[in-house]
Biotite code that builds the C-alpha atoms (Angstrom):
import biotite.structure as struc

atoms = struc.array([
    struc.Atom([-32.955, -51.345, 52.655], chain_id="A", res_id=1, res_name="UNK", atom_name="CA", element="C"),
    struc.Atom([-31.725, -51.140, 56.173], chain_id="A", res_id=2, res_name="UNK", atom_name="CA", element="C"),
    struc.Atom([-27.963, -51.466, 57.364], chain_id="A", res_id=3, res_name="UNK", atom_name="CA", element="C"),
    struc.Atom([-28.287, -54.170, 60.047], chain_id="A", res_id=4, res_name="UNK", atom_name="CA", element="C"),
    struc.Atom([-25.437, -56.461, 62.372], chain_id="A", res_id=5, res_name="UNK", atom_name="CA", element="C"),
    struc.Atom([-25.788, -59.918, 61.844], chain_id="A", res_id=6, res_name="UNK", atom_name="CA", element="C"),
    struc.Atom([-23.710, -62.327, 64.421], chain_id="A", res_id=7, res_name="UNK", atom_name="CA", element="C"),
    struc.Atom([-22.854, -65.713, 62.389], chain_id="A", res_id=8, res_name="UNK", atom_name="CA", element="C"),
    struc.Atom([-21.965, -68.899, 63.810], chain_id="A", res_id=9, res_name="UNK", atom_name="CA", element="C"),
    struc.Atom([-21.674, -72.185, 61.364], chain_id="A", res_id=10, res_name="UNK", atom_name="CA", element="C"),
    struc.Atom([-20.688, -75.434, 63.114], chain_id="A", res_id=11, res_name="UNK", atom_name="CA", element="C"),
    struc.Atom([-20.267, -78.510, 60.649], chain_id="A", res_id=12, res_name="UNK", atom_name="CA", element="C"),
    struc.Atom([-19.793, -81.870, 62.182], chain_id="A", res_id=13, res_name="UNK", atom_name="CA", element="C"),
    struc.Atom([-18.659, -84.349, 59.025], chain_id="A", res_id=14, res_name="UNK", atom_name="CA", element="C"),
    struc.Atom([-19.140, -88.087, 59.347], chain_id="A", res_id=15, res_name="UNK", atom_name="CA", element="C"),
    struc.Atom([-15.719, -89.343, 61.875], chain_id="A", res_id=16, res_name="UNK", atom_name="CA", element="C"),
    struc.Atom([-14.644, -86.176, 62.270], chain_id="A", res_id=17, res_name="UNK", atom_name="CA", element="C"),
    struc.Atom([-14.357, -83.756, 64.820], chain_id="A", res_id=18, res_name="UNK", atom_name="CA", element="C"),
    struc.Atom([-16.757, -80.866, 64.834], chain_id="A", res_id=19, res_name="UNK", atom_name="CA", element="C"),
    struc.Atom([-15.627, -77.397, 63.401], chain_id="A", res_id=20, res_name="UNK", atom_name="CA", element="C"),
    struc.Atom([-16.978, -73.964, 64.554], chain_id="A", res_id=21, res_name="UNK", atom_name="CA", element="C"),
    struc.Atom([-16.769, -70.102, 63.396], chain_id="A", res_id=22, res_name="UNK", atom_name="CA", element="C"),
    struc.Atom([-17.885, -67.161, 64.440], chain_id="A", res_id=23, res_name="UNK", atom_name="CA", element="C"),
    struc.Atom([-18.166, -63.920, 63.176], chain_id="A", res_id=24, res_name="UNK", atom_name="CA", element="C"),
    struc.Atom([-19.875, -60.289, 63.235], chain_id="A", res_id=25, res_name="UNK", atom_name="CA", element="C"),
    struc.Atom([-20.722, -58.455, 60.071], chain_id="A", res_id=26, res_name="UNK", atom_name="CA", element="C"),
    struc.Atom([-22.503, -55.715, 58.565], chain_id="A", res_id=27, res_name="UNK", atom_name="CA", element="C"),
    struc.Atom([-25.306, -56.572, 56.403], chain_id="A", res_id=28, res_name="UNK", atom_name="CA", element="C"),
    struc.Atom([-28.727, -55.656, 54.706], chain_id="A", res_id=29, res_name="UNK", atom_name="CA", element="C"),
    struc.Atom([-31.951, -56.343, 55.340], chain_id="A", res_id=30, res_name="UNK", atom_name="CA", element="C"),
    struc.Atom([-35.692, -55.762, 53.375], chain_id="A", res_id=31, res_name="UNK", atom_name="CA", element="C"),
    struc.Atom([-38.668, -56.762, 52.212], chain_id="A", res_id=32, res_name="UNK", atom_name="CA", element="C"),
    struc.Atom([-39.676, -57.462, 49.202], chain_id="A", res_id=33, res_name="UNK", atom_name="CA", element="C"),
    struc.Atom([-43.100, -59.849, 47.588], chain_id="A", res_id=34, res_name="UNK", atom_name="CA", element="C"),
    struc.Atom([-43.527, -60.991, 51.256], chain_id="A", res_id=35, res_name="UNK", atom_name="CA", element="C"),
    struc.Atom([-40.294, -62.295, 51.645], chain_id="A", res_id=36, res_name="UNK", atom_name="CA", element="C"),
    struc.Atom([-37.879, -61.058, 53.728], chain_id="A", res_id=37, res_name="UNK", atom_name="CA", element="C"),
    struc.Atom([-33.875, -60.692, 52.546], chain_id="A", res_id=38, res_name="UNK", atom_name="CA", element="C"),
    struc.Atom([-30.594, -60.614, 54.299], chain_id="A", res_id=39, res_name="UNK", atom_name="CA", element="C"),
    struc.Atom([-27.642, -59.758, 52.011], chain_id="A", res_id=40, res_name="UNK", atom_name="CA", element="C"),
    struc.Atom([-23.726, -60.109, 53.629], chain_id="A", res_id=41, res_name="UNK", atom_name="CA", element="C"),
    struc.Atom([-20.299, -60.230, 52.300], chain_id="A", res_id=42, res_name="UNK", atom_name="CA", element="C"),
    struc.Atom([-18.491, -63.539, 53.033], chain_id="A", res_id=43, res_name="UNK", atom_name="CA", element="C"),
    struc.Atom([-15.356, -63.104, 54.886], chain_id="A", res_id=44, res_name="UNK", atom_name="CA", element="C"),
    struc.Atom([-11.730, -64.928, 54.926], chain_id="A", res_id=45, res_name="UNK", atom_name="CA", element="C"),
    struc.Atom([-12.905, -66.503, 58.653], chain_id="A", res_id=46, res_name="UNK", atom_name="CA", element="C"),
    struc.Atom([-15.819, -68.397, 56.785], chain_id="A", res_id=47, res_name="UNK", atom_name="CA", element="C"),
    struc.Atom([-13.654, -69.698, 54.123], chain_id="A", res_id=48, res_name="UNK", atom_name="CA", element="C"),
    struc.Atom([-16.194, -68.033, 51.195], chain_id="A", res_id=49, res_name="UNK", atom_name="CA", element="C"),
    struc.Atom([-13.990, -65.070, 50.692], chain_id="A", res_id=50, res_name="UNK", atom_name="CA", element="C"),
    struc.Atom([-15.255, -63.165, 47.753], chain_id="A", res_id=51, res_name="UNK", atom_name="CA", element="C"),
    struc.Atom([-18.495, -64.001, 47.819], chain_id="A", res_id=52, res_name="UNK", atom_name="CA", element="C"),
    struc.Atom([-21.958, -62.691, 48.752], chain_id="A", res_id=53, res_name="UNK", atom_name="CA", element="C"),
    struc.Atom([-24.575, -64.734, 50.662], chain_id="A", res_id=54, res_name="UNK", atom_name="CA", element="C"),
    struc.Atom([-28.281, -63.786, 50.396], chain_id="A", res_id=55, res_name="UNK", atom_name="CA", element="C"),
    struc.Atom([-31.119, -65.296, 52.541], chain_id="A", res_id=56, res_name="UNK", atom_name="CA", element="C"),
    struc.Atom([-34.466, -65.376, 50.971], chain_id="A", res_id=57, res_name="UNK", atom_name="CA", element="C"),
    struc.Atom([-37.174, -66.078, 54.124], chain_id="A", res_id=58, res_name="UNK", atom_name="CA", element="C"),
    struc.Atom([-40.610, -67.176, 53.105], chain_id="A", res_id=59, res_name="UNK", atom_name="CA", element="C"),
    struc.Atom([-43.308, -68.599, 55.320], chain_id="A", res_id=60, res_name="UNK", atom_name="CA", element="C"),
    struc.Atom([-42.208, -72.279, 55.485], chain_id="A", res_id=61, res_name="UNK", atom_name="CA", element="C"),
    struc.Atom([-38.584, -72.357, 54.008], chain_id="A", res_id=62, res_name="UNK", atom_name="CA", element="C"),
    struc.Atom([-35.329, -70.342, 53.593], chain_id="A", res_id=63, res_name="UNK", atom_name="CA", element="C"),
    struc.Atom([-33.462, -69.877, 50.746], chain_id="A", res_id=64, res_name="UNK", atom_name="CA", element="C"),
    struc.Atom([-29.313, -69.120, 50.548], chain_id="A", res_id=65, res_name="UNK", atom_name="CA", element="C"),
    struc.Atom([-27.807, -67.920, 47.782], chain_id="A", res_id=66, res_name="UNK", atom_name="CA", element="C"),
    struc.Atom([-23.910, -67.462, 47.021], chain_id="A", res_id=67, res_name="UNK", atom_name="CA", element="C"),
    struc.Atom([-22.495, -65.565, 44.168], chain_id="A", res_id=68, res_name="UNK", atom_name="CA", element="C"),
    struc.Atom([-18.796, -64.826, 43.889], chain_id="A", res_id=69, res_name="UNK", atom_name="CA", element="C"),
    struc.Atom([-15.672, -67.171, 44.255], chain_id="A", res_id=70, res_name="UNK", atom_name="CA", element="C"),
    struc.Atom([-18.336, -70.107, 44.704], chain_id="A", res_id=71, res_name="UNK", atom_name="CA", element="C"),
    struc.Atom([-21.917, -70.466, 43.769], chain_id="A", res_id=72, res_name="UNK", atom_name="CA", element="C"),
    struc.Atom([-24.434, -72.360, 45.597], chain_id="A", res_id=73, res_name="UNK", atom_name="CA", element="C"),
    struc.Atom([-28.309, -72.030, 46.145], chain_id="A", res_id=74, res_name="UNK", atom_name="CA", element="C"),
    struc.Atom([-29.750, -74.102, 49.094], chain_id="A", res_id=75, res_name="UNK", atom_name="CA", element="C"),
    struc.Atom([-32.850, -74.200, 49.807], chain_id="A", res_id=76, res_name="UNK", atom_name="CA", element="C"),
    struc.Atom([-34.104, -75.345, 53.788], chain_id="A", res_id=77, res_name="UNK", atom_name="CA", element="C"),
    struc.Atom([-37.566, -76.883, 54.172], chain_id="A", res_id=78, res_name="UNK", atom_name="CA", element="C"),
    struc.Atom([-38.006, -78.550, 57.507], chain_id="A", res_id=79, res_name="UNK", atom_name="CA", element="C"),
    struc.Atom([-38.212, -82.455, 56.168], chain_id="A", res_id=80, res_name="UNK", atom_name="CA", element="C"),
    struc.Atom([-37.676, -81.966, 52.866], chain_id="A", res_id=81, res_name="UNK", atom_name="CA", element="C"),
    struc.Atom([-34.536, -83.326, 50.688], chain_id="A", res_id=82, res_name="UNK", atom_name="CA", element="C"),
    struc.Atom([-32.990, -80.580, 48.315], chain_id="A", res_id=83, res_name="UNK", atom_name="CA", element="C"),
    struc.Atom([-30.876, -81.360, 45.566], chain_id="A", res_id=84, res_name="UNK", atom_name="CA", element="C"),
    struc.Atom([-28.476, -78.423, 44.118], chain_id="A", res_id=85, res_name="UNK", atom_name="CA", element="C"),
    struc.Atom([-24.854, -77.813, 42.694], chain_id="A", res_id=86, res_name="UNK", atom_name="CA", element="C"),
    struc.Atom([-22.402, -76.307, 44.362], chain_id="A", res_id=87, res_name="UNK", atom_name="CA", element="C"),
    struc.Atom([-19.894, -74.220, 41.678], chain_id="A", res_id=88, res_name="UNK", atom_name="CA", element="C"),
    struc.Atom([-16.375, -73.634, 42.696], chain_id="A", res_id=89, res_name="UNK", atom_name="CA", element="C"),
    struc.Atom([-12.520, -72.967, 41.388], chain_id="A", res_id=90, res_name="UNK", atom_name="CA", element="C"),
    struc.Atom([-12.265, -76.741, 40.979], chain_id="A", res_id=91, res_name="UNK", atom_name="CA", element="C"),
    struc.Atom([-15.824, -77.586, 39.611], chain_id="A", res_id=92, res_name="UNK", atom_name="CA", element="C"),
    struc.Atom([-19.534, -78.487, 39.824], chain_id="A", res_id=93, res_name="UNK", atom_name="CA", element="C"),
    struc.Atom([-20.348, -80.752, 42.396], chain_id="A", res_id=94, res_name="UNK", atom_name="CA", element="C"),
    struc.Atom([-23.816, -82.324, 43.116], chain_id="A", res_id=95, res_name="UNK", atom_name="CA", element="C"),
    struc.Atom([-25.141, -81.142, 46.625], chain_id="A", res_id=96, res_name="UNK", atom_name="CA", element="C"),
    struc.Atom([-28.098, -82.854, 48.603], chain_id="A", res_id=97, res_name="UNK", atom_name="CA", element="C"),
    struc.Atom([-29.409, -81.091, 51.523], chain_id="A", res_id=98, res_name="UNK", atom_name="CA", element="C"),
    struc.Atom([-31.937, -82.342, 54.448], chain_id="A", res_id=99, res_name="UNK", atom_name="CA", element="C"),
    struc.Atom([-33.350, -80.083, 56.756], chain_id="A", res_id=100, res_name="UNK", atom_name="CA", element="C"),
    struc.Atom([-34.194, -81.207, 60.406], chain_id="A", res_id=101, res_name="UNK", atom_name="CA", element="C"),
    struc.Atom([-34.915, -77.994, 61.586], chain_id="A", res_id=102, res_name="UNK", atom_name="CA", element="C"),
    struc.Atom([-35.544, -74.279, 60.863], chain_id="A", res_id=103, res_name="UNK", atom_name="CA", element="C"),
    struc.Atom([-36.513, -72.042, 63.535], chain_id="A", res_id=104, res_name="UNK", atom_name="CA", element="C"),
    struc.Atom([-36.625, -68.460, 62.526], chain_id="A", res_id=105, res_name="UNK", atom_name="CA", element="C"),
    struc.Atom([-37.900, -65.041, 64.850], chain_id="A", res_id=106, res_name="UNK", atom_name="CA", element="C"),
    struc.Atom([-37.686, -61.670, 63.259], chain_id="A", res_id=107, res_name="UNK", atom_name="CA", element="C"),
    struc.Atom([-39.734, -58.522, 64.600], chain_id="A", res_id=108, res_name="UNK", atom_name="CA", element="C"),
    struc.Atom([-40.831, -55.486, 63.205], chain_id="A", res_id=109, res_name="UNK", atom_name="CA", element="C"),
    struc.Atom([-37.883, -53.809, 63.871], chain_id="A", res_id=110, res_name="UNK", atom_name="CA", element="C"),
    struc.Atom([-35.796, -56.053, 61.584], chain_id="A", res_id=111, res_name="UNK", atom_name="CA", element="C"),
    struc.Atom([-34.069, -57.860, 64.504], chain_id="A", res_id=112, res_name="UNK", atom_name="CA", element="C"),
    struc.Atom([-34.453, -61.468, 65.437], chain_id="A", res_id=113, res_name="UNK", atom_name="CA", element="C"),
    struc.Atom([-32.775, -65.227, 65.197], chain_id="A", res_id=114, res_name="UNK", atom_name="CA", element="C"),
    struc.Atom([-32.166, -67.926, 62.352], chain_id="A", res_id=115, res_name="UNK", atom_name="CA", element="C"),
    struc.Atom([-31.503, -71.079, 63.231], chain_id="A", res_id=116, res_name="UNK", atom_name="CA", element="C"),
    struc.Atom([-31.095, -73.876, 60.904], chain_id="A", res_id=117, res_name="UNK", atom_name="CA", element="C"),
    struc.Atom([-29.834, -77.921, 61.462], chain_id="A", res_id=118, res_name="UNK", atom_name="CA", element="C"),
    struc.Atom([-29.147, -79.611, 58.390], chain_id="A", res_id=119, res_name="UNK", atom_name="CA", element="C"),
    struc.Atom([-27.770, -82.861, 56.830], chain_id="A", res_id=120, res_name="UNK", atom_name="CA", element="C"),
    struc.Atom([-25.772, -82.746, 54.011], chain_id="A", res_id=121, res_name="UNK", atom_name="CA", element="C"),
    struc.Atom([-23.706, -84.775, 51.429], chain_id="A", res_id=122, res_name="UNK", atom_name="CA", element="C"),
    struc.Atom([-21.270, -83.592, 48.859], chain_id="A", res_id=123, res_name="UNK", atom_name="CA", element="C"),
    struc.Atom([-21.448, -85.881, 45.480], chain_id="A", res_id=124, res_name="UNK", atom_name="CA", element="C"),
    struc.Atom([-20.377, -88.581, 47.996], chain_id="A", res_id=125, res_name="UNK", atom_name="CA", element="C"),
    struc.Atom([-17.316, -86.772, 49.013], chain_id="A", res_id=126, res_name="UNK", atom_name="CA", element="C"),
    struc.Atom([-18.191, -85.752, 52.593], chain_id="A", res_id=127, res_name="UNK", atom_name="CA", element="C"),
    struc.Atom([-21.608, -86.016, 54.433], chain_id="A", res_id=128, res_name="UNK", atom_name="CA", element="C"),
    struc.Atom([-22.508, -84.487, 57.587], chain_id="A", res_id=129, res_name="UNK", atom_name="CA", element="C"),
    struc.Atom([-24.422, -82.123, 59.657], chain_id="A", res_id=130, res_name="UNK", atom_name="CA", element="C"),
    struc.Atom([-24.172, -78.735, 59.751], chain_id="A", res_id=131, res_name="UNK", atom_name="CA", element="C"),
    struc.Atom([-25.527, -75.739, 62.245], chain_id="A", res_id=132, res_name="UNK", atom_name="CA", element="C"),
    struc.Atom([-26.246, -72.225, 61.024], chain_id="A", res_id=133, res_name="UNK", atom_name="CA", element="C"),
    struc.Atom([-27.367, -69.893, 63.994], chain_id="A", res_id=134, res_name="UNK", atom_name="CA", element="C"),
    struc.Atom([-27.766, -66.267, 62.734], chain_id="A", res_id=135, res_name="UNK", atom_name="CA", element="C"),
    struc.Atom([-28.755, -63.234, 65.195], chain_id="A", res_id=136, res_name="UNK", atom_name="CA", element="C"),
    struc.Atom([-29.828, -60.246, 63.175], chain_id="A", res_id=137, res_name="UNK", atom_name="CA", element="C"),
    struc.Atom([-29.156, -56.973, 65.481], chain_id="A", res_id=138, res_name="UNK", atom_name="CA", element="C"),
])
């Protein structure tokens, strides 16, 4: 496991509303394992996850993110392909569906690289919208 900087930036853009955007730098981990490759970071305050831990799960074709903590999600991004998961928090399960429209990922040998992922997604008919998730692994 290898201590690695990871340089966040989620944008979501909801259906009539004006789009939102955070940034932030944090320390994470990185390995591989089965021929997969993992990224494991604490949430922070900034991203609104507080208390929870994110971990990305890249295969071949598709990218998986799991939270555990305050929340508890598990999303799974396949270029194309509709996803249907819950989404656990304080105030209960709701019934996530998520669309991928692209997912672009570059990661070297030396553990460094980009993650870049465009999505659509709709909360149990709540909110809908697309969101952004650029992440530069340094």
């Amino acid at each position: 496991m290898k201590s690695v900087i990871l340089k966040i930036k989620g944008s979501q853009m909801p259906v009539g509303e004006e789009e939102d955007t955070i940034e932030l730098m944090t320390e994470g981990k990185f390995y591989e394992r089965n021929n997969a490759k993992y990224i494991v970071y604490e949430e922070s305050e900034l991203s609104g996850m507080d208390g929870c831990t994110t971990t990305l799960k890249i295969l071949e074709d598709k990218i998986e993110m799991r939270r555990f903590g305050n929340a508890t999600s598990q999303l799974v991004f396949e270029k194309g392909k509709r996803h249907v998961t819950n989404y656990s928090t304080p105030y209960g399960n709701f019934r996530m569906e998520i669309l991928t429209k692209k997912l672009e990922y570059e990661l070297t040998q030396e553990d460094k690289g980009t993650i870049s992922i465009e999505y659509r997604i709709s909360l149990q008919g709540l909110s809908e919208g697309t969101n952004k998730l650029d992440i530069e692994v340094m």
